[in-house]
N, C-alpha and C positions, 0 to 999 in steps of 0.2 A: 114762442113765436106768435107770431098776429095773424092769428088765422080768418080774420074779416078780408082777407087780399085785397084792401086797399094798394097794399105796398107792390103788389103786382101790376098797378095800371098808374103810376106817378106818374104827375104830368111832363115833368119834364122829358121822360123817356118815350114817351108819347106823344109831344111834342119836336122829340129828337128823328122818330120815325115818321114820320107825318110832313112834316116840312121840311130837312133837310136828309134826307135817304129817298135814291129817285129809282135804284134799279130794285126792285122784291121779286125773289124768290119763291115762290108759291109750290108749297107742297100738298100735293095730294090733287094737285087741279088737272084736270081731264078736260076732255071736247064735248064733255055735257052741260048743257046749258041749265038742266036744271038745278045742277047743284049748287052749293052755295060759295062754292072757291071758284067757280066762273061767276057767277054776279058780282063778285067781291073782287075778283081779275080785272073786272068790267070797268068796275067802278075806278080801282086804282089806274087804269088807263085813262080816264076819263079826266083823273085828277094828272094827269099828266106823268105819272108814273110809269117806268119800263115794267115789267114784268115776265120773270123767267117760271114755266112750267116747268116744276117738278115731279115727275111721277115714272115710276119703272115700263110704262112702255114708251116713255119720251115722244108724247102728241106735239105737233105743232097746234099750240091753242090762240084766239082772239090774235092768229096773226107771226106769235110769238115761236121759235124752235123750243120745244122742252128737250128736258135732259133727264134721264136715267136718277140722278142721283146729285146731290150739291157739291161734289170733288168732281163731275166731270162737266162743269160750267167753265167755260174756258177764260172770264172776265170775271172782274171783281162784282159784289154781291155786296148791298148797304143790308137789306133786311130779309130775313129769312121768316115766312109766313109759311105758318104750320095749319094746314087742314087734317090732323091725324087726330086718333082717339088718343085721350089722356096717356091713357097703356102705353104708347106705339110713341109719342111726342118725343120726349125726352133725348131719344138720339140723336132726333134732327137738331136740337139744341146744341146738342155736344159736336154735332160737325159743321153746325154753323159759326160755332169759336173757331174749331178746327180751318173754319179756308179764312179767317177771318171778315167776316159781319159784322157791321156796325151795330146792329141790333138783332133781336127775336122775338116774332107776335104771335104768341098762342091767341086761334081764335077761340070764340063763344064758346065754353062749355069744356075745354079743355085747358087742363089743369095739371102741372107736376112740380109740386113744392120743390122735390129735390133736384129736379133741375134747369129751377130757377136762382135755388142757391148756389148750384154750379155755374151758370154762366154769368150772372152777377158778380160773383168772387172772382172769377176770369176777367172782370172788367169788361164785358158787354152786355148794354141796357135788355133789359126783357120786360114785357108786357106779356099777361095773360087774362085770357077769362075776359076778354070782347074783342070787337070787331071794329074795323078800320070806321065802317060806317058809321057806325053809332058815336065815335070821337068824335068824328066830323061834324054829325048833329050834334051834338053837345056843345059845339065851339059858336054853331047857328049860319 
C-alpha cells in the first residue's frame, strides 16, 4: 500500500466535496468557538455550505440544529466531516456509508487507513489528513 496518503486527498474527491456536496455534517463540532470544527463550520458557511452539528449533546451551533448522532439527521447528508481522534474516526466513516454520504473528510491529523479502505470499497469518495481550508488555498 502507498503509505505517502497522497491517495487519500485525490483531487477529484476533493474536488467532488468542495464543489458539489452543499449540506456537511460536522462531527465533533460544539458551541465553542475556539476550536477548530467551529472555524472550520465558519468557514464552510461562509462558502455557502449548510452545515449539520454533530455531537452527543446536540448544540445548536453558528445557527445550525445539531444532532446527537448521523442516523438521527432527519435529511439527506452530501458529506460527513469528522473532527474525532484518528482512534475514535473510523466509525463515523462506516455510518456515514451507512445513512448514505456522498463523501467523508477526515480532517488535519486524522488518519484510519482501514477505514478508508472500507468506505472506498463501498464506493463513497473519502479524503483525509487536511482540511477544507487548506484545499481552498491551494485552489488560490
Amino acid at each position: 500500500m502507498d503509505r505517502s496518503g497522497a491517495h487519500w486527498q485525490e483531487h477529484a474527491a476533493v474536488d467532488l466535496m468542495l464543489d458539489d456536496c452543499q449540506t456537511w455534517a460536522v462531527v465533533g463540532l460544539s458551541g465553542d468557538p475556539s476550536r477548530t470544527a467551529y472555524e472550520i463550520a465558519a468557514l464552510l458557511q461562509r462558502r455557502g455550505k449548510r452545515i449539520v452539528p454533530v455531537h452527543p449533546s446536540a448544540p445548536t451551533v453558528l445557527g445550525e440544529q445539531g444532532y446527537a448522532t448521523l442516523a438521527d439527521i432527519p435529511f439527506p447528508v452530501d458529506v460527513v466531516d469528522v473532527f474525532r481522534r484518528s482512534e475514535a474516526a473510523g466509525e463515523f466513516a462506516d455510518q456515514a456509508v451507512a445513512v448514505g454520504a456522498r463523501g467523508v473528510w477526515f480532517q488535519l491529523g486524522v488518519v484510519d487507513e482501514d477505514a478508508f479502505e472500507r468506505t472506498t470499497a463501498a464506493g463513497v469518495p473519502m479524503v483525509m489528513d487536511t482540511c477544507p481550508a487548506i484545499e481552498w488555498r491551494r485552489r488560490g
